[in-house]
C-alpha positions in Angstrom: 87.1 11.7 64.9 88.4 14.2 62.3 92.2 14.6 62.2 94.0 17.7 63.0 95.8 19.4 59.9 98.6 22.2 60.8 101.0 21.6 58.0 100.4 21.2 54.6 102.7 20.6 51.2 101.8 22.3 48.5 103.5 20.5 45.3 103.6 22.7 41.8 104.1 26.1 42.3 102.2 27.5 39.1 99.2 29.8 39.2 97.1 27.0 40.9 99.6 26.0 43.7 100.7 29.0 44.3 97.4 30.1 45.3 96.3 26.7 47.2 99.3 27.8 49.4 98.8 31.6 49.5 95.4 30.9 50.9 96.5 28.1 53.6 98.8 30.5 54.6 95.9 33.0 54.6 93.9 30.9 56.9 96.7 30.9 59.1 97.8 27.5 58.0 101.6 26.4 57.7 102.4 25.4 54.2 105.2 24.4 52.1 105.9 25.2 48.8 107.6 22.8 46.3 107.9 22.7 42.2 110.7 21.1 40.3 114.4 22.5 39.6 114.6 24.2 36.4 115.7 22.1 33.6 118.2 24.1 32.3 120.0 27.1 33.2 120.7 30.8 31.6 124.3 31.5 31.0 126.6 32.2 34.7 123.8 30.8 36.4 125.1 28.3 39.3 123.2 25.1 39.3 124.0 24.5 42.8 122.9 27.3 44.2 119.4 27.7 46.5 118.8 30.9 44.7 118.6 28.7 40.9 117.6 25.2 42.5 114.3 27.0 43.7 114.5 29.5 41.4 110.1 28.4 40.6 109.0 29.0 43.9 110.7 32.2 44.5 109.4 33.6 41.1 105.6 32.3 42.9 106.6 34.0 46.1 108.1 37.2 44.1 104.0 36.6 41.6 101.9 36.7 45.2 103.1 39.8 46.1 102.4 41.5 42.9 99.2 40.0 41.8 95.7 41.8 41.6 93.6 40.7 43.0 95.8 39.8 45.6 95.6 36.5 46.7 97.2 37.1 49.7 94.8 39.2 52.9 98.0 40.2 54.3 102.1 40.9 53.8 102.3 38.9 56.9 100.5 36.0 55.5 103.4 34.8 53.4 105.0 34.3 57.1 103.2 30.8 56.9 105.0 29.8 53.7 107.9 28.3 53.5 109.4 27.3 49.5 111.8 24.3 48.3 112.1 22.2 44.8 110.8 18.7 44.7 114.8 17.0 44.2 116.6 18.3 47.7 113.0 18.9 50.0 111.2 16.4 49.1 112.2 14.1 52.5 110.2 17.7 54.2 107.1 16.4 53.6 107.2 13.7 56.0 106.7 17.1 58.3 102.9 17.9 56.7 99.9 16.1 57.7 98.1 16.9 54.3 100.0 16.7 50.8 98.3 18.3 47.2 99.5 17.5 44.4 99.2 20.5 41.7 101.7 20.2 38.4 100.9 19.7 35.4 97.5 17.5 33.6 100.1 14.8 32.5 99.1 11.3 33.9 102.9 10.1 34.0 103.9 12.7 35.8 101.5 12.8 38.0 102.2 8.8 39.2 105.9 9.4 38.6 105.4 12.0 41.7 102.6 10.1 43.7 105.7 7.5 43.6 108.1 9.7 45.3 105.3 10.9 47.7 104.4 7.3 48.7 108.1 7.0 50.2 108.6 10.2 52.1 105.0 11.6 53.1 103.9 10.3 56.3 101.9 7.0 56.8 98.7 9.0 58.4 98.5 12.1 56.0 96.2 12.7 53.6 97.3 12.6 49.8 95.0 14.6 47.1 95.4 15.9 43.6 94.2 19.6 42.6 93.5 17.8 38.7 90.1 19.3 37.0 90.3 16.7 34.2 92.1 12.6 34.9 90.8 9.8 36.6 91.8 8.8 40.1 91.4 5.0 39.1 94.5 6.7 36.7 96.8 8.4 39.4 96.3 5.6 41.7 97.8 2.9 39.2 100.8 1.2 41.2 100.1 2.7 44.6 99.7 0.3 47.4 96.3 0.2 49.5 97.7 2.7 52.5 97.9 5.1 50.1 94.9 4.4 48.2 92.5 4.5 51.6 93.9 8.4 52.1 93.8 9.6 48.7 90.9 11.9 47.1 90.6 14.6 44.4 90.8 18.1 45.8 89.5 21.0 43.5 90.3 24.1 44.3 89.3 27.1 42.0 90.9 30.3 40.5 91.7 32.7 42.4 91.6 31.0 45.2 91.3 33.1 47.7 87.8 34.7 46.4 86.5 31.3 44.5 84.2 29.8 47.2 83.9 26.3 45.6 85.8 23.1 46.8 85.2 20.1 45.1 85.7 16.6 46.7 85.9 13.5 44.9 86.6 10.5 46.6 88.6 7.1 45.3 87.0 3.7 45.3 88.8 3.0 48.8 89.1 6.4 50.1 88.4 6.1 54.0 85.2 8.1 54.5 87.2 9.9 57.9 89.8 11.3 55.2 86.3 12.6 53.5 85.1 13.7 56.4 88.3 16.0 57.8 88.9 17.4 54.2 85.7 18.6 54.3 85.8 20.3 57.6 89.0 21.7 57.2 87.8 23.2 54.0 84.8 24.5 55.0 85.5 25.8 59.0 89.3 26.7 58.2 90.2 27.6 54.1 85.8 29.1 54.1 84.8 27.3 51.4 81.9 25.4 49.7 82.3 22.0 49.8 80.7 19.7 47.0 81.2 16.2 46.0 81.7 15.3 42.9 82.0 11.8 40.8 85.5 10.8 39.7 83.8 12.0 35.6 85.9 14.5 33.2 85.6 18.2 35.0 83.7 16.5 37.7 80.4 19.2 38.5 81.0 22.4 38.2 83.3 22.7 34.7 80.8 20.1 33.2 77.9 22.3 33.8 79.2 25.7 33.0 81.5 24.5 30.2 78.1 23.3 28.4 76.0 26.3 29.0 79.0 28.8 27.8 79.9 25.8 24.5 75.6 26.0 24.6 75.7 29.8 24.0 78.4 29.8 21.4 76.7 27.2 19.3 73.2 29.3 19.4 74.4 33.0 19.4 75.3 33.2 15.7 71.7 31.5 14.6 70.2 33.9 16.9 71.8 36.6 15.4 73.1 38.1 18.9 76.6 40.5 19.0 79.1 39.2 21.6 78.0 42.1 23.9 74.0 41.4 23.2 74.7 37.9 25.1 76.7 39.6 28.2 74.3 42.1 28.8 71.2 38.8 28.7 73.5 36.3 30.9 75.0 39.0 33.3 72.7 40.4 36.6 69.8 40.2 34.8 70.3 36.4 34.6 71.3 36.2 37.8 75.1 35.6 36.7 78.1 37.8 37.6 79.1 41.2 35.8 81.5 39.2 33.7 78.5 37.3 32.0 80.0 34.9 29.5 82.6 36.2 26.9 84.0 38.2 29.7 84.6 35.2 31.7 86.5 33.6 28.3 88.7 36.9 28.2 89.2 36.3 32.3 89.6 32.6 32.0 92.4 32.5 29.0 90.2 31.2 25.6 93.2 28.3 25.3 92.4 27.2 29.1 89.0 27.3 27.8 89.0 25.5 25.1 91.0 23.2 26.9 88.5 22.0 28.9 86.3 21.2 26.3 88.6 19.6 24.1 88.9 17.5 27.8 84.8 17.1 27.4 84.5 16.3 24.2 87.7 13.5 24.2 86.8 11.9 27.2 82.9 12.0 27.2 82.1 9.7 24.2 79.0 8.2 26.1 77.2 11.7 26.5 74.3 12.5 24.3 75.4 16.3 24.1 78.6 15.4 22.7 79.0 17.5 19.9 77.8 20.5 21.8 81.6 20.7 23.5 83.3 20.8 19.9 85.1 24.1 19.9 82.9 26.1 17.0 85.4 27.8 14.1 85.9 31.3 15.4 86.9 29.8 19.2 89.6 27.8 17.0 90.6 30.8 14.9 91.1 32.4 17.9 93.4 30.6 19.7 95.3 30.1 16.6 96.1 33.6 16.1 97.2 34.1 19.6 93.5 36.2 20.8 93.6 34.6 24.0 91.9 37.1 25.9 93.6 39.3 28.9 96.7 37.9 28.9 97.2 38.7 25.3 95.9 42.0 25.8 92.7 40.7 23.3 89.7 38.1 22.8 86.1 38.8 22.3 86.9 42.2 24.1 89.7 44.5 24.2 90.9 47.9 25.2 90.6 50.7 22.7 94.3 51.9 22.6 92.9 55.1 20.6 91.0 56.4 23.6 93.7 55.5 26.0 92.2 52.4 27.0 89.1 53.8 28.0 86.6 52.4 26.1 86.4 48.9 25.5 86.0 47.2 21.7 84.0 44.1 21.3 84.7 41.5 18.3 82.6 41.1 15.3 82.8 37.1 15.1 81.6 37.9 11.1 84.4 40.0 10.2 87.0 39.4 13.0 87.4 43.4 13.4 87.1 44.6 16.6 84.5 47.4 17.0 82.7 50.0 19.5 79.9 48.2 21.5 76.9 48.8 20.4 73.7 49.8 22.9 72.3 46.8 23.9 68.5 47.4 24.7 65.9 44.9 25.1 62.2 45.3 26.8 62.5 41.7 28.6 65.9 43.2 30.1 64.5 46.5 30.8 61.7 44.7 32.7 64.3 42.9 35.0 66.3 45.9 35.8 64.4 46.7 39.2 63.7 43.3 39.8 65.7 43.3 43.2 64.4 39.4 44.0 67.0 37.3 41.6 64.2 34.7 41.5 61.7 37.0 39.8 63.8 38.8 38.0 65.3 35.2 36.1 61.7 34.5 35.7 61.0 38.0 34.3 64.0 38.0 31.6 62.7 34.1 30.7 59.1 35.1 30.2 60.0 37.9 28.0 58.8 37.9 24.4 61.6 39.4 22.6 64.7 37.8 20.8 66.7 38.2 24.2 64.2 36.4 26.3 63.7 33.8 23.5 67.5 33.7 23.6 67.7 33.6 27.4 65.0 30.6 28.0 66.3 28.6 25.1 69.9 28.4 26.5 69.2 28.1 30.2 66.0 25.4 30.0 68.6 23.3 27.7 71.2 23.9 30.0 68.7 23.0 33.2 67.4 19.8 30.4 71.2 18.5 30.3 71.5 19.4 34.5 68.8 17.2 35.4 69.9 14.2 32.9 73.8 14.6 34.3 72.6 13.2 37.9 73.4 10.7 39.6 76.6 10.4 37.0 78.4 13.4 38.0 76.9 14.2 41.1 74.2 12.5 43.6 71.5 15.1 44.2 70.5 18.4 43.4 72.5 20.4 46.1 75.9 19.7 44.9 74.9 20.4 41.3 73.5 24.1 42.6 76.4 24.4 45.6 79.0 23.7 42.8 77.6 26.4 40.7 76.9 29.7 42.9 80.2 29.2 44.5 82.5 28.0 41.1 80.3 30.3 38.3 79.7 33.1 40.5 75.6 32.0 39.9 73.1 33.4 42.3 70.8 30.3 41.5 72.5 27.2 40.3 70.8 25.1 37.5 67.7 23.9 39.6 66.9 26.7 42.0 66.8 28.6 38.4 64.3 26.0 37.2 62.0 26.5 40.9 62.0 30.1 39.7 60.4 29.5 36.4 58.2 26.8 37.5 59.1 22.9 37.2 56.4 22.1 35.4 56.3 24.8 33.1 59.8 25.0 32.6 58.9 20.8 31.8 56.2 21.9 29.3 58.5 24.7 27.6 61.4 21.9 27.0 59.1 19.7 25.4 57.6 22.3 23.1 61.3 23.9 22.3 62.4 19.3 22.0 64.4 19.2 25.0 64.6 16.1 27.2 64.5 16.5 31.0 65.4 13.7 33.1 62.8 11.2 33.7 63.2 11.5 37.6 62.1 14.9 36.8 58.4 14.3 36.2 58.8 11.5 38.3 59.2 14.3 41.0 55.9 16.0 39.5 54.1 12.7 39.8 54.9 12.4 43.0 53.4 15.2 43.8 56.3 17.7 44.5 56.1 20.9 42.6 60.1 22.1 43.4 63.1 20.6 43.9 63.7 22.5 46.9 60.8 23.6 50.0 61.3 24.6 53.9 59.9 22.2 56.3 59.7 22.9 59.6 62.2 25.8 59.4 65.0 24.2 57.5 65.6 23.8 53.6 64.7 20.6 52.2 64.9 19.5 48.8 63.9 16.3 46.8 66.3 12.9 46.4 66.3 11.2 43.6 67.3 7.5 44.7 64.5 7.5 48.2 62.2 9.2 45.8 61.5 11.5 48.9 62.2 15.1 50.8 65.5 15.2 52.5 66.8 17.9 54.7 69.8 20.0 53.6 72.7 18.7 55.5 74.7 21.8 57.0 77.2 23.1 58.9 75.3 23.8 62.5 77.7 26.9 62.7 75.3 28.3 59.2 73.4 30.8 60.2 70.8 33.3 57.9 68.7 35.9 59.1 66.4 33.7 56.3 65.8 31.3 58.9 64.8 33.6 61.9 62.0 35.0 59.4 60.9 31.4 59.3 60.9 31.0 62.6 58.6 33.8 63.2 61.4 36.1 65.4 60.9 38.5 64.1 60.4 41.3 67.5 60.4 44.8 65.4 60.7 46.5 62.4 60.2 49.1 59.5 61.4 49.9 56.0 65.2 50.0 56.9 65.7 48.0 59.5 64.2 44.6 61.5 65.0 43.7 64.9 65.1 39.4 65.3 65.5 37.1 68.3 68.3 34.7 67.6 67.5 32.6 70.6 70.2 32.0 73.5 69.2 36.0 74.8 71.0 37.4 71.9 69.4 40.0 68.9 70.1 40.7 65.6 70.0 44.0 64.0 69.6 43.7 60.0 69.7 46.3 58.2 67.8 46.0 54.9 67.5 49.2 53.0 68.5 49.9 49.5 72.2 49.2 49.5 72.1 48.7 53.1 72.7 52.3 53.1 72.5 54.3 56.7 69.1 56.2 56.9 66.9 57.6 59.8 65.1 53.9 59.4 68.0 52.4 60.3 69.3 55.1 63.1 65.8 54.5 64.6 66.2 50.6 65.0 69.7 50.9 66.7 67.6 53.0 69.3 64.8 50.5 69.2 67.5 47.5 69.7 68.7 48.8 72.3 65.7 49.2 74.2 64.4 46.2 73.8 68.0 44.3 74.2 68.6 46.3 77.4 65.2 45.2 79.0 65.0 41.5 77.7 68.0 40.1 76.7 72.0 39.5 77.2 73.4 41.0 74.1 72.9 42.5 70.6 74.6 41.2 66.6 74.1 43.8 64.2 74.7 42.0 60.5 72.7 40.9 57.7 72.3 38.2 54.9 72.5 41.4 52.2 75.5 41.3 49.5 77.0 44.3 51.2 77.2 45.0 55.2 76.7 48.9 54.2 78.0 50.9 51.5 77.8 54.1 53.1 75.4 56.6 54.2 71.9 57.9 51.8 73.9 60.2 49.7 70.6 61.1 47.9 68.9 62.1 51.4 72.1 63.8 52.5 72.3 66.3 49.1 68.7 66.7 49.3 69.1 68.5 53.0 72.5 70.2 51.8 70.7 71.9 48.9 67.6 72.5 50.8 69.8 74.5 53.7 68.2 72.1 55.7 70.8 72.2 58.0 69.1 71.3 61.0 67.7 67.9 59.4 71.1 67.1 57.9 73.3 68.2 62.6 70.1 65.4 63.7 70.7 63.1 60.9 74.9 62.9 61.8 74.1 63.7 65.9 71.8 61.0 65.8 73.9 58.2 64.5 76.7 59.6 66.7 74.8 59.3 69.7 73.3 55.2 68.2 76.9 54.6 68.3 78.0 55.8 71.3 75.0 54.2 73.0 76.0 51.0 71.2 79.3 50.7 72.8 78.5 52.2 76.4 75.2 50.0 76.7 75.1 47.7 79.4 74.5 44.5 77.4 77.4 43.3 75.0 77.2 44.6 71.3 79.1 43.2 68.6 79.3 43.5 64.6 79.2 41.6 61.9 80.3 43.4 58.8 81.5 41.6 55.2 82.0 42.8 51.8 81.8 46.8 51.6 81.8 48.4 54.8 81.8 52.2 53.5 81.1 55.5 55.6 78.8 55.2 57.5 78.3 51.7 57.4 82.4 51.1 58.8 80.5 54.0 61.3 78.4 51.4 62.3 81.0 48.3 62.5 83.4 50.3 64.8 80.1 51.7 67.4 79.9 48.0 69.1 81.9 46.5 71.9 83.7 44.0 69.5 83.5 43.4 65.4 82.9 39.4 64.1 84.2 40.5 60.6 83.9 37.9 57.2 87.9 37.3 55.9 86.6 39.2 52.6 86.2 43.1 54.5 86.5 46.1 52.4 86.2 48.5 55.0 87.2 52.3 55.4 86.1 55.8 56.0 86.0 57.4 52.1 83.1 59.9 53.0 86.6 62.4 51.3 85.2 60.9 47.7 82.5 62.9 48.3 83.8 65.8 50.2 83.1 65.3 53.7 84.5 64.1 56.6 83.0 61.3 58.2 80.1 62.3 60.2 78.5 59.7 62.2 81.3 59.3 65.0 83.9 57.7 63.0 86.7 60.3 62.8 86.6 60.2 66.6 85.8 55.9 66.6 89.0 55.7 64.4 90.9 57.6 66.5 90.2 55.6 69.3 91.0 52.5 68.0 94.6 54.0 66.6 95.6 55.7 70.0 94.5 52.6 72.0 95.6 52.5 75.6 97.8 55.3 75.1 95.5 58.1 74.5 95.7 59.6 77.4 99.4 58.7 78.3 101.5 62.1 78.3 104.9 59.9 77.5 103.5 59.0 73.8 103.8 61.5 71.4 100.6 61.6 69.7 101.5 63.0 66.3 102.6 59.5 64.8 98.8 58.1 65.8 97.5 61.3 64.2 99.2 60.9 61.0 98.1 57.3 60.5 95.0 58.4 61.1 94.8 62.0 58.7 95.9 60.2 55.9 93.6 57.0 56.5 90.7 59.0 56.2 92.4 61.7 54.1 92.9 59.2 51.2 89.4 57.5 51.5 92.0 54.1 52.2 89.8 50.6 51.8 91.2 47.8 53.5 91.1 44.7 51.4 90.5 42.2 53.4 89.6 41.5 57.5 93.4 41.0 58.4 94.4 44.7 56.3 91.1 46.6 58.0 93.1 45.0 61.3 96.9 46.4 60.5 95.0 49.7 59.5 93.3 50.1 63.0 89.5 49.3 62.2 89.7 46.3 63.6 91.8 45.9 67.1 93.7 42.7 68.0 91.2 41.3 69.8 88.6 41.3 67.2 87.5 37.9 65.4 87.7 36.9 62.0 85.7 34.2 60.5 86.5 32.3 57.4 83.4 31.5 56.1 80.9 34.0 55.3 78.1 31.2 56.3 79.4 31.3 59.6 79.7 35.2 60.7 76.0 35.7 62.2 76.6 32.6 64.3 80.2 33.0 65.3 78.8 36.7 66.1 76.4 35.3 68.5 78.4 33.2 70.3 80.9 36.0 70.9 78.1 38.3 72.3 77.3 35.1 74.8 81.1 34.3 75.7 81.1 38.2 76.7 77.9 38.1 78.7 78.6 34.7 80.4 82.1 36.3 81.2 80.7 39.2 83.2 80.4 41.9 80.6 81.0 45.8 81.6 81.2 48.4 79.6 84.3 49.9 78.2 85.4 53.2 80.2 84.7 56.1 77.7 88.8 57.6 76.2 90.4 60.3 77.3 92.4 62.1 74.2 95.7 64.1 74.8 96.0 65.9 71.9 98.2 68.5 70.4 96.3 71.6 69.4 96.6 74.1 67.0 100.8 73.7 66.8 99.8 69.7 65.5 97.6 71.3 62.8 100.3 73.8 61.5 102.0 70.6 61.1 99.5 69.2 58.6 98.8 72.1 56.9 102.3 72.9 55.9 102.5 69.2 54.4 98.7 70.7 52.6 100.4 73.7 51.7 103.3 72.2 49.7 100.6 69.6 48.1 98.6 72.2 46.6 101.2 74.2 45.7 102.6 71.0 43.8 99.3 70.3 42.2 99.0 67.3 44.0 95.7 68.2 45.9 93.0 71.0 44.9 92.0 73.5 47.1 88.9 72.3 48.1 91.1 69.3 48.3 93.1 71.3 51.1 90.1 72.7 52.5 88.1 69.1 53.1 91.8 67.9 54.7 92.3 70.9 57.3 88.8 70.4 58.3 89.6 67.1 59.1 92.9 67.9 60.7 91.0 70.0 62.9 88.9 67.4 64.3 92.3 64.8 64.9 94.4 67.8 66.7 91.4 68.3 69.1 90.7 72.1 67.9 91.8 74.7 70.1 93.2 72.6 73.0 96.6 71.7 74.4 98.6 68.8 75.1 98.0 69.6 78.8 94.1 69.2 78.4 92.4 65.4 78.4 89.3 65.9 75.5 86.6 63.7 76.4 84.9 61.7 73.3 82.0 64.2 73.4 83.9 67.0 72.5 85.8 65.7 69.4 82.5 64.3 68.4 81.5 68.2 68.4 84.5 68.7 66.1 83.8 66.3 64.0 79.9 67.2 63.7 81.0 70.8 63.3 83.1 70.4 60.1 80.9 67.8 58.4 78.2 70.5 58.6 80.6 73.3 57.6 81.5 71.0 54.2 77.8 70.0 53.1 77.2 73.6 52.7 80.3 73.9 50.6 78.8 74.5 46.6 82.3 72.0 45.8 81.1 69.4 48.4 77.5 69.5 47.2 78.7 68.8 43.4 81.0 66.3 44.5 77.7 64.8 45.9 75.9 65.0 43.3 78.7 63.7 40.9 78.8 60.7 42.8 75.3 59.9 43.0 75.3 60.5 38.5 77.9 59.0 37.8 79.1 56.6 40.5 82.3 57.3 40.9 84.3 60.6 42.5 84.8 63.9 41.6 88.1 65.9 42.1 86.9 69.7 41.7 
């Protein structure tokens, strides 16, 4: 029986704590904030005031708010948190069934606190510390066994909010139910990864990636490799984020950075790759002369202040100058560009013959080498190794899904030609018989333990759910380039969409049509999400400038009439339909997420109508969708004025306006009030399903179509006259103005009056009327065209 957490005390209010308790408090999660009272005071403060005695956590309160990324989903978030100093509040922690500990890495004050927590929290509630670097065996000195059995290692990452990893690290008496609730909290509540680490110095994940970034550093310079050579190897085309590896140091701070290795190489005298973690001379020159990366404004990169900060200088570690980047072409990267599988496209880059791919299998086969030998002392299997690194390093593969990708045994052969030393248990594995660390049995992932010397089964949350597994499980019921129809089991469907980009095309319009079909005859319901990066970042562009140019006006009304009418059939089907959009929900794709009877979004939504970026309106249904969802109930209701509903939504759309996050896409009307939000990206096709079977087991109908009382041309004089004065400021071109009366059009209902109910249909007409009108615009059709160049938008 797990235990129920609804309170917890956050103690240490710097950058770390802070965060810990911005994202409890995102998760809807009580939490209370506490961090010592300043030592000493500025001249006319009063010591005995609130306002001085907490004077740390309201500078954290006052750093949330301000912060970008923010670490908060919503304003109202901070509602959850309440603040205090650790001298007069400290009695308030009695009130909080989990307590984390998060100030400084200084043993004694660490057990100095864990003393003071001893006598106030209460006897059942969990006690963890947030430390990356000291032993529990040393926080636990002089702590009695109660506390000992409910005390573990919580690591949270930075920022916390988008890092995914959790690592767990349990004492020698931790109580495995204290184990067990952190873990489902974590996971179910907070969305994260959970791993479990050994109590070692920087536990999994900072022990891994510390040595492949100190690895890199150490080889670079005999390789003969420019700073912005080894991003452009060990970015996407390694299957590692944008920020690759110097980029990280800038992110990271190069003193926190160096930090932990110091931390390595003090503390980990027994390991053979010792030396690897001493900080080479120009990391130490660095930090001495203050080049600490962003916060300094400078370290392997900064901005060029000469072209207004536009482009960015890299270092030259030989003269310590910083310099324009330089072009950074290779054939082994040039190979991996189109690679969309991150499995073949590591491989590609490692099988390369030039000095990048040279460069790129050295590193990573040592960096797999020192993996395999790091197990079972930092970690007990595979999984956590890999887990800890996807969801702390921002890797697509960790360590040994990289190594499937290239091959055990060849990647075995390669480290003993280049001298590297895998594991034994490694080519015990081979021996055995096993040719990968990981395999699918019977539908579910499996992957090879070390100590049984046998196949295990991934252990997972039964809420996970990939449309991975369906195509294992042979579900598959339709399909064509776009877009696949699967049977989830229970009566339910799942639409994926699986274009490039996930973008809306006629594929994709088709299979909504298809869904429904089939759903309608066979089954109780319909999910539409997908296992891609992206839910949907819009619609084709390319398709849609192609029929503009063309004059193909006709292809371009049944491209937008066609998803209007998918949409509308969506919501007005007789079988439940619900969405599941994540990550970018752009144009067409946010088209899509508002067409069903209910939306299952991920926390982590950036979702709007920005179709304006490109000058158009949106055309699939969503100006009218929007709309909807804004007026609500009172659509129709002649005692609501419906200009306020109408502004909110003209400069929503107006201003292209992303929400950034599932709770902001909710204040800002995409999502309604009764729409679900799920924590964990892991869970959303599943928590999608069951929502489509709660509605069908509840006696689903569907919704009544809206009525719209809406002003007319008097409401549009209103917004032009606010257009007028903008252009004549310069604050909007004309084709600026143009694109917004279009759209103003559309929200005041066209020529109607107040006394007149529109029926959906008809704004639809509006709104299909003007996106047509704009893609024959020459402006619109540059703006298009601009986009699709240069990736970003044009103001003409």
């Amino acid at each position: 029986m797990t235990m129920r957490i609804r309170k917890v005390a956050v103690l240490g209010a710097g950058v770390m704590g802070s965060g810990i308790a911005a994202h409890l408090a995102n998760s809807g999660v009580r939490a209370l904030l506490l961090d010592i009272v300043p030592p000493k005071a500025a001249p006319g403060e009063d010591t005995a005031s609130k306002a001085f005695r907490n004077k740390f956590t309201l500078g954290a309160l006052a750093n949330l708010r301000k912060q970008k990324p923010s670490p908060i989903t919503t304003e109202q978030a901070l509602g959850a948190l309440e603040i205090g100093n650790l001298e007069d509040d400290i009695g308030r922690i009695a009130e909080c069934d989990w307590v984390i500990e998060v100030v400084k890495e200084d043993l004694a004050v660490k057990q100095a606190l864990f003393a003071k927590v001893e006598q106030h929290a209460r006897k059942d509630a969990i006690i963890s510390s947030n430390t990356s670097g000291l032993s529990i065996k040393g926080m636990l000195e002089g702590r009695g066994p109660e506390f000992r059995k409910r005390f573990l290692v919580t690591h949270f990452f930075n920022p916390v909010r988008y890092m995914k990893l959790l690592e767990l690290v349990a004492g020698p008496e931790t109580s495995p139910e204290v184990m067990k609730t952190i873990h489902q909290f974590g996971e179910e509540v907070l969305g994260k990864g959970v791993v479990y680490g050994k109590d070692t110095t920087n536990f999994i994940a900072n022990r891994i990636g510390t040595y492949g970034m100190m690895r890199v550093l150490a080889d670079m310079q005999k390789a003969e490799l420019s700073i912005e050579e080894v991003d452009k190897i060990f970015g996407p085309a390694m299957g590692r984020p944008k920020s690759a590896v110097f980029r990280t140091a800038d992110i990271v701070g190069l003193d926190t950075f160096s930090h932990v290795a110091k931390n390595c190489y003090d503390t980990l005298a027994h390991d053979e790759e010792r030396e690897v973690f001493a900080a080479p001379d120009f990391l130490k020159k660095m930090v001495e002369k203050g080049m600490l990366g962003d916060k300094t404004g400078g370290g392997f990169y900064k901005k060029d202040r000469a072209s207004g900060g536009k482009d960015i200088l890299a270092l030259d570690l030989k003269t310590f100058e910083y310099r324009p980047q330089g072009k950074v072409r290779y054939e082994s990267l040039g190979a991996a560009k189109d690679v969309e599988d991150v499995r073949e496209r590591v491989a590609t880059v490692m099988r390369g013959q030039d000095k990048a791919a040279k460069f790129a299998e050295r590193v990573t086969l040592d960096t797999l080498a020192y993996a395999s030998r790091r197990i079972p002392e930092i970690a007990d299997d595979v999984v956590n190794v890999d887990g800890a690194m996807r969801w702390g390093f921002g890797w697509d593969l960790g360590p040994f899904e990289t190594w499937d990708a290239f091959g055990v045994k060849q990647g075995v052969e390669r480290m003993k030609e280049l001298g590297l030393k895998p594991a034994a248990w490694v080519e015990e594995m081979l021996a055995a018989g096993r040719t990968s660390f990981y395999g699918v049995e019977n539908g579910k992932d499996t992957y090879w333990d070390i100590p049984s010397k046998s196949v295990k089964t991934v252990a997972q949350n039964p809420r996970t759910l990939r449309v991975e597994y369906l195509k294992r499980g042979n579900k598959k019921i339709s399909g064509n380039d776009s877009a696949s129809l699967w049977d989830m089991g229970d009566g339910v469907t799942l639409l994926e969409f699986h274009s490039k980009m996930n973008s809306i095309d006629d594929g994709i319009i088709e299979m909504m049509n298809t869904a429904l079909d089939e759903t309608e005859k066979n089954f109780r319901g319909l999910v539409v999400g997908n296992d891609g990066g992206n839910f949907s970042a819009g619609a084709n562009i390319f398709s849609m400038l192609w029929a503009a140019k063309a004059g193909e006006f006709e292809t371009l009304r049944k491209m937008a009439g066609a998803l209007q009418t998918a949409n509308q059939r969506m919501r007005y089907s007789p079988v439940p339909v619900v969405t599941a959009p994540f990550n970018l929900t752009l144009g067409g794709g946010a088209e899509v997420a508002l067409g069903g009877n209910a939306i299952q979004a991920s926390s982590e939504l950036y979702m709007g109508l920005v179709e304006v970026g490109v000058g158009l309106i949106p055309g699939g249904g969503g100006t009218m969708m929007f709309l909807r969802n804004v007026m609500g109930a009172y659509a129709a209701d002649k005692d609501f004025d419906p200009f306020p509903f109408i502004k909110k939504v003209f400069l929503t759309i107006g201003t292209a306006k992303v929400g950034t996050s599932a709770e902001e896409a909710r204040e800002m009307g995409f999502l309604t009030a009764a729409d679900g939000i799920s924590a964990n990206r892991d869970f959303l096709l599943s928590d999608a399903k069951q929502r489509v079977i709660g509605m069908a087991n509840a006696g689903f109908r569907a919704p009544r179509p809206t009525r719209f009382r809406l002003p007319g041309p008097s409401g549009y004089a209103t917004i032009d006259m606010m257009l007028y004065d903008m252009e004549l400021n310069g604050q909007v071109s004309a084709h600026d103005r143009k694109i917004a009366q279009k759209l103003a059009r559309v929200i005041t209902g066209g020529d109607t009056s107040p006394s007149v109910l529109l029926s959906e249909e008809r704004v639809l007409e509006l709104e299909l009327e003007a996106f047509l009108s704009l893609a024959g615009e020459e402006k619109t059709q540059d703006r298009l065209q601009y986009m699709l160049e240069k990736g970003k938008p044009l103001r003409n």
